[in-house]
C-alpha positions as CSV (number, residue, x, y, z in Angstrom):
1,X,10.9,-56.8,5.5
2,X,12.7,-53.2,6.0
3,X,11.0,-50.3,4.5
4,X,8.5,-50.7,2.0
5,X,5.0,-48.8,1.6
6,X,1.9,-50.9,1.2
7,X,0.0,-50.6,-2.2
8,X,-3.6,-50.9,-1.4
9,X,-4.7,-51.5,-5.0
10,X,-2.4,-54.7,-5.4
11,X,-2.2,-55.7,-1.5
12,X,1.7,-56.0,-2.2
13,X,4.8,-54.4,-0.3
14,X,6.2,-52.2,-2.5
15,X,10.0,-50.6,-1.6
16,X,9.1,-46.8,-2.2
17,X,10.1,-45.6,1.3
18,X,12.9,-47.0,3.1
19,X,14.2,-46.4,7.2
20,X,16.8,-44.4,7.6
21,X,16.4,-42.2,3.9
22,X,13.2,-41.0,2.2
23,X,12.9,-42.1,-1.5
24,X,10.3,-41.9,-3.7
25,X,9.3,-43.3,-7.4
26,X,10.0,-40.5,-9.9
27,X,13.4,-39.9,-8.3
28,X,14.6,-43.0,-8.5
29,X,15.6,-43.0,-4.6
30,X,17.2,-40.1,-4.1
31,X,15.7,-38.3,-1.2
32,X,14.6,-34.6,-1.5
33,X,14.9,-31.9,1.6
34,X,11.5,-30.9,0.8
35,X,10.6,-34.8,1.3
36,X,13.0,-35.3,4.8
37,X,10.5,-31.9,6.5
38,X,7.5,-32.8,5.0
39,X,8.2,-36.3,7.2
40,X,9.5,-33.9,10.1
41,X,6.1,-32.5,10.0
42,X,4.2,-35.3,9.5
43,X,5.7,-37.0,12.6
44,X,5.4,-33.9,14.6
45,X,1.5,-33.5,14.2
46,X,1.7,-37.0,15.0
47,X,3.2,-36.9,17.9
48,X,1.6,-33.1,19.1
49,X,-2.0,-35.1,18.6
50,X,-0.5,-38.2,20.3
51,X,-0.3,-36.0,23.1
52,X,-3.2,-33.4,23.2
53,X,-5.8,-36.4,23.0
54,X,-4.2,-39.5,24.7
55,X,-1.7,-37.7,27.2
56,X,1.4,-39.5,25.9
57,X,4.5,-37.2,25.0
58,X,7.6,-38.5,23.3
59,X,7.8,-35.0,21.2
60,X,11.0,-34.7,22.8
61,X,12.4,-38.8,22.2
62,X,15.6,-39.0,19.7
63,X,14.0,-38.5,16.8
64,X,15.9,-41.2,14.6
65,X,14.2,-44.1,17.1
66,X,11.0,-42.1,17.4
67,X,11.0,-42.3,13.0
68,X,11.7,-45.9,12.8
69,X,9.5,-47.3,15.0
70,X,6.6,-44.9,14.0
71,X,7.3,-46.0,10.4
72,X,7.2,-49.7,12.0
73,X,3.7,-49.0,12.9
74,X,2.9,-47.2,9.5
75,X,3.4,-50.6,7.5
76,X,2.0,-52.6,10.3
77,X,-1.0,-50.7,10.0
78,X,-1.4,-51.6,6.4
79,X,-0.8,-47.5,6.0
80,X,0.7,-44.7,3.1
81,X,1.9,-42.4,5.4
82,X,2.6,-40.9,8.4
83,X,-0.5,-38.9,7.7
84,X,-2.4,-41.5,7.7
85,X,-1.3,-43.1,11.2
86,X,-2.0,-39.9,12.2
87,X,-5.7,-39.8,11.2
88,X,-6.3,-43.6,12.5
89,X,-4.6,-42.5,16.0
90,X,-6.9,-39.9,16.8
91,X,-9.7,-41.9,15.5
92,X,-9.1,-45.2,17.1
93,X,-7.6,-45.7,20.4
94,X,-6.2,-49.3,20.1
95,X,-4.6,-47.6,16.8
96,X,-2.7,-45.2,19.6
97,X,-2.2,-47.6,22.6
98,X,-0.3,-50.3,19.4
99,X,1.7,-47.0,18.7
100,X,2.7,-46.3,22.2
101,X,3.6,-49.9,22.4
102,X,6.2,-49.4,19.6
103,X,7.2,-46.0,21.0
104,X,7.9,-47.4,24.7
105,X,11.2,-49.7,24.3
106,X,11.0,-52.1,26.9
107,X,14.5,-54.3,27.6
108,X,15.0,-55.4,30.7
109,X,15.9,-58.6,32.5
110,X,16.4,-60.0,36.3
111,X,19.6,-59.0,37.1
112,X,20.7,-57.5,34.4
113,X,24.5,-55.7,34.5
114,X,25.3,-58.0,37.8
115,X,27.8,-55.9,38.6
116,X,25.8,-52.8,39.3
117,X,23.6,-55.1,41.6
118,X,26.9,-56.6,43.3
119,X,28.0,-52.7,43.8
120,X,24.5,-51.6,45.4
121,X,24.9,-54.7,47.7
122,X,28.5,-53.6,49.0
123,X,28.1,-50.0,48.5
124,X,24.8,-48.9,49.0
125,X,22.9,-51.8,51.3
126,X,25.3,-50.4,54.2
127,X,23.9,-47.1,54.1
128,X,19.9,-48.8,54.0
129,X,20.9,-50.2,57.1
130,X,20.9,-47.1,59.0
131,X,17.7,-46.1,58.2
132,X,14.8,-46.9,60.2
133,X,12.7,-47.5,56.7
134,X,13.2,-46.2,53.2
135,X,11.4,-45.7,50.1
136,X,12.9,-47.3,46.5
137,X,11.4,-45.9,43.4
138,X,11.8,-48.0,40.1
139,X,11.3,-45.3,37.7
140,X,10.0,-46.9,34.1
141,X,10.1,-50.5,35.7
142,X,9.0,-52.1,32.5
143,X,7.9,-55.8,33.3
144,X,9.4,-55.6,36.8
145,X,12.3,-58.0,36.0
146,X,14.3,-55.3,37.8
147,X,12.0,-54.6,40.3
148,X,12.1,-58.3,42.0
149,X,15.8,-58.2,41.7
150,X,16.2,-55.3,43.9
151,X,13.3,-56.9,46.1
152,X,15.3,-60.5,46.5
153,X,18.4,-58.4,47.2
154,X,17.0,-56.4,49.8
155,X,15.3,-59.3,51.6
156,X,18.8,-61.6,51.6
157,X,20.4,-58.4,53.2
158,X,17.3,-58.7,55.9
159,X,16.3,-55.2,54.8
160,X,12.8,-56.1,52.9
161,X,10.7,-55.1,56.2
162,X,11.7,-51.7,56.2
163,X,11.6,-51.2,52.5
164,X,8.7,-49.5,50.4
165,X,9.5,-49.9,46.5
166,X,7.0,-47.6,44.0
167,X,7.5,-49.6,40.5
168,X,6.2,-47.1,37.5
169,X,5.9,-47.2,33.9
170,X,4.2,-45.1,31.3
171,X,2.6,-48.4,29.8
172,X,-0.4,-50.1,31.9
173,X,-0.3,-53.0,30.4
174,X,3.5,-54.4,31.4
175,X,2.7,-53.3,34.9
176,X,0.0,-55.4,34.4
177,X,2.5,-58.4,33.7
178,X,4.8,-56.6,36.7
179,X,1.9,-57.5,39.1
180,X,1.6,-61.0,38.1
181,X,5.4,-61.6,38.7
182,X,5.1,-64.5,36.2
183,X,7.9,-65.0,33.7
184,X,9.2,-67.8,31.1
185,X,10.4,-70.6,33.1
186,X,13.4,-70.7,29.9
187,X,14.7,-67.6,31.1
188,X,15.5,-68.4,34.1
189,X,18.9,-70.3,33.7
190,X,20.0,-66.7,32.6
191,X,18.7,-65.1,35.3
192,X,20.0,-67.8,37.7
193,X,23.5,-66.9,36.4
194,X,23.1,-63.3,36.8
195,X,22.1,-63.6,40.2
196,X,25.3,-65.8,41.2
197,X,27.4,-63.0,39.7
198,X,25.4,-60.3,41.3
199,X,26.5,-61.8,44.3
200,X,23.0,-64.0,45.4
201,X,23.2,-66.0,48.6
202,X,20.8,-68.5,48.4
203,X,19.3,-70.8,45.6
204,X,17.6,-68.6,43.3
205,X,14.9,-71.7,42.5
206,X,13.7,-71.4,46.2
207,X,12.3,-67.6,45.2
208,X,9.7,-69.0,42.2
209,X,7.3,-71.9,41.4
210,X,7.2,-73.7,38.3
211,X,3.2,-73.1,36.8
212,X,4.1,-75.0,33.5
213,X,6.2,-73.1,31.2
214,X,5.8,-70.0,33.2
215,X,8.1,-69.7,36.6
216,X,5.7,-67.8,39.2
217,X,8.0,-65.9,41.7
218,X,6.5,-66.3,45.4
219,X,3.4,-63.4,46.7
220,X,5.3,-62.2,49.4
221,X,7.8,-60.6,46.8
222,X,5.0,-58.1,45.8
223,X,4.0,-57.2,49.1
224,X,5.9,-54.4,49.6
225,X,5.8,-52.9,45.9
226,X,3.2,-50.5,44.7
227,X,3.0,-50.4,41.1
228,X,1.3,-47.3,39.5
229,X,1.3,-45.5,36.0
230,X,3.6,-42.6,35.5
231,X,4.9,-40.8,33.3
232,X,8.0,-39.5,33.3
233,X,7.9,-36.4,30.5
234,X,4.7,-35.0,32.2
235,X,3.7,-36.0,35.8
236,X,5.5,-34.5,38.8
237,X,7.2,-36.0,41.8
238,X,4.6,-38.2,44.5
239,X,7.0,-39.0,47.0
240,X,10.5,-38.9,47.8
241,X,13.1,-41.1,47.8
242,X,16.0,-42.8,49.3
243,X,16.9,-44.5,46.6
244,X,15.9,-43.8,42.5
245,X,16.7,-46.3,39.7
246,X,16.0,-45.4,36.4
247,X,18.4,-47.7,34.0
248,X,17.8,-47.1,30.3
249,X,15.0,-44.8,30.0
250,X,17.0,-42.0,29.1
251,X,19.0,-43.0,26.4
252,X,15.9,-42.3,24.0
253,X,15.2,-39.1,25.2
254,X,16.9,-36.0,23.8
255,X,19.1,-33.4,26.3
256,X,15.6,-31.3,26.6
257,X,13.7,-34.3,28.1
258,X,16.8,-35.8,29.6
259,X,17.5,-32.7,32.3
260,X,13.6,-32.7,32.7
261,X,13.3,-35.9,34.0
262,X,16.9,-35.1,36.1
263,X,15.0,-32.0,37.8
264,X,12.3,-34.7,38.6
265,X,14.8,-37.0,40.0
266,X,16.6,-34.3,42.2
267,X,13.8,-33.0,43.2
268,X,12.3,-36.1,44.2
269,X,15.4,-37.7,46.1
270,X,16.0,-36.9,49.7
271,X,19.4,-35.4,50.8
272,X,22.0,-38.3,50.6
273,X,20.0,-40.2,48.7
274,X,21.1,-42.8,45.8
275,X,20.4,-42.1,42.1
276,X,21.1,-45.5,39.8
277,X,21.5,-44.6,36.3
278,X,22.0,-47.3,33.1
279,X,25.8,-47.8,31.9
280,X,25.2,-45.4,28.8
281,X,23.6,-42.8,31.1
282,X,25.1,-40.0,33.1
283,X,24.7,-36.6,35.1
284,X,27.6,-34.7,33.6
285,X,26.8,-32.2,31.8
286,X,23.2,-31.8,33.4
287,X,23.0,-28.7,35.7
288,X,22.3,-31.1,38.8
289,X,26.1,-32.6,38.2
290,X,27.2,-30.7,41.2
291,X,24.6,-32.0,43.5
292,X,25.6,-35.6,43.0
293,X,29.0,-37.1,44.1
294,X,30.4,-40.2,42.4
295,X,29.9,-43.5,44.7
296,X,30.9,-45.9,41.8
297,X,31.5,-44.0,38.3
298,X,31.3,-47.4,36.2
299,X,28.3,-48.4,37.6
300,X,26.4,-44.9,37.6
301,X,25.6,-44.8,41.2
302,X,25.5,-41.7,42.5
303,X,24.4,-39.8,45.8
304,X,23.0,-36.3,46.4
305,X,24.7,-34.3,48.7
306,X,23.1,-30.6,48.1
């Protein structure tokens, strides 16, 4: 059901409240300003304590996902309020880790966009080649779908020996299922498909083991990744980089946390090195456009140059 506050007293749904307008019972729906920034405020302490207690900052996501799936929570939580999420999240931790979980948006699949994987193959591979070694960062990985795509690439090119790829994410528990590299064996006709048009050069069965309804891919795919928590609004740069994907993560940020985590980025790629951005994603208008040219402008691949 959309919308719809619950009614402790009768344990029914009732439609007082609905996503995307405030409405209330003596006004017969029609949504007050007083109403629309008493919610702003309710959602900001929210978020504020989110952060001062647990570490986790989306006070700067767009706020018109950051409402909905906070009011997600709300009726999943059997709640009247924001208010009231807000009380049980600094009160009980699982409360707060089920709210990050609704907060994090995580979408991702092997291969996904094969084009951008076909143009990293025949634009960027050539320029791995000269390197001795290199490092790969996989900034908010997710469940690693992307992760092991990069990784098969890199090892059909006969570059997987020189490569070190960081995998992070602000959420422990999908790098938990990253690590396990264990996915539904049903998804893999689609991610069979991708990989022929991403430009794959062998039989993408040969890469995984069928465990019952779960494909297991093979251990020596993970032994060159390090997966680690991080945290992209609030922890600094570990390392730097020769190449930096970060595909979709930005599109829920506003411009404030959107040119933080491109300072990060810059600051954490070496000179000529690659930045990978999703389709919807850019660096124009971001005051690190200059640094960057253009290798491929419809797949967002970009290189540093000052």
């Amino acid at each position: 059901m959309s919308g719809g506050l619950y009614d402790q007293k009768s344990g029914d749904l009732r439609v007082l409240r609905k996503l995307g307008s405030v409405y209330s019972e003596a006004d017969g729906g029609r949504g007050t300003r007083e109403e629309e920034e008493r919610e702003r405020i309710e959602i900001a302490l929210l978020l504020e304590g989110l952060y001062r207690l647990y570490g986790f900052d989306f006070r700067n996501y767009a706020y018109p996902s950051v409402r909905r799936r906070i009011w997600h929570r709300v009726y999943a939580e059997k709640l009247l309020s924001v208010s009231g999420l807000q009380e049980r999240v600094l009160h009980d931790r699982s409360c707060a880790e089920r709210l990050v979980d609704d907060l994090v948006i995580h979408v991702t699949e092997m291969y996904r966009d094969p084009s951008l994987f076909a143009a990293f193959r025949e634009q960027v591979v050539p320029l791995l080649r000269e390197l001795p070694s290199f490092r790969i960062w996989h900034a908010g990985c997710s469940t690693g779908e992307e992760v092991y795509s990069t990784v098969i690439l890199l090892y059909e090119e006969g570059l997987y020996d020189r490569a070190r790829i960081y995998a992070t994410d602000i959420n422990e528990e999908v790098l938990h299922v990253a690590e396990r590299a264990a996915y539904p064996l049903k998804k893999m006709q689609e991610y069979t498909k991708n990989y022929m048009l991403s430009g794959g050069k062998d039989a993408f069965s040969g890469y995984y083991g069928a465990s019952g309804n779960v494909a297991v891919f093979h251990p020596f795919l993970r032994e060159r990744i390090v997966f680690a928590q991080h945290n992209l609004v609030t922890d600094r740069s570990f390392n730097e980089f020769h190449v930096i994907f970060c595909r979709n993560v930005m599109i829920y940020f506003d411009s404030i946390l959107q040119n933080h985590a491109h300072d990060l980025f810059y600051e954490s790629l070496c000179p000529q090195g690659i930045l990978v951005l999703g389709h919807k994603e850019s660096i124009t208008f971001t005051k690190h456009a200059v640094h960057y040219e253009t290798l491929d402008p419809q797949e967002k691949i970009f290189r540093k140059i000052k």
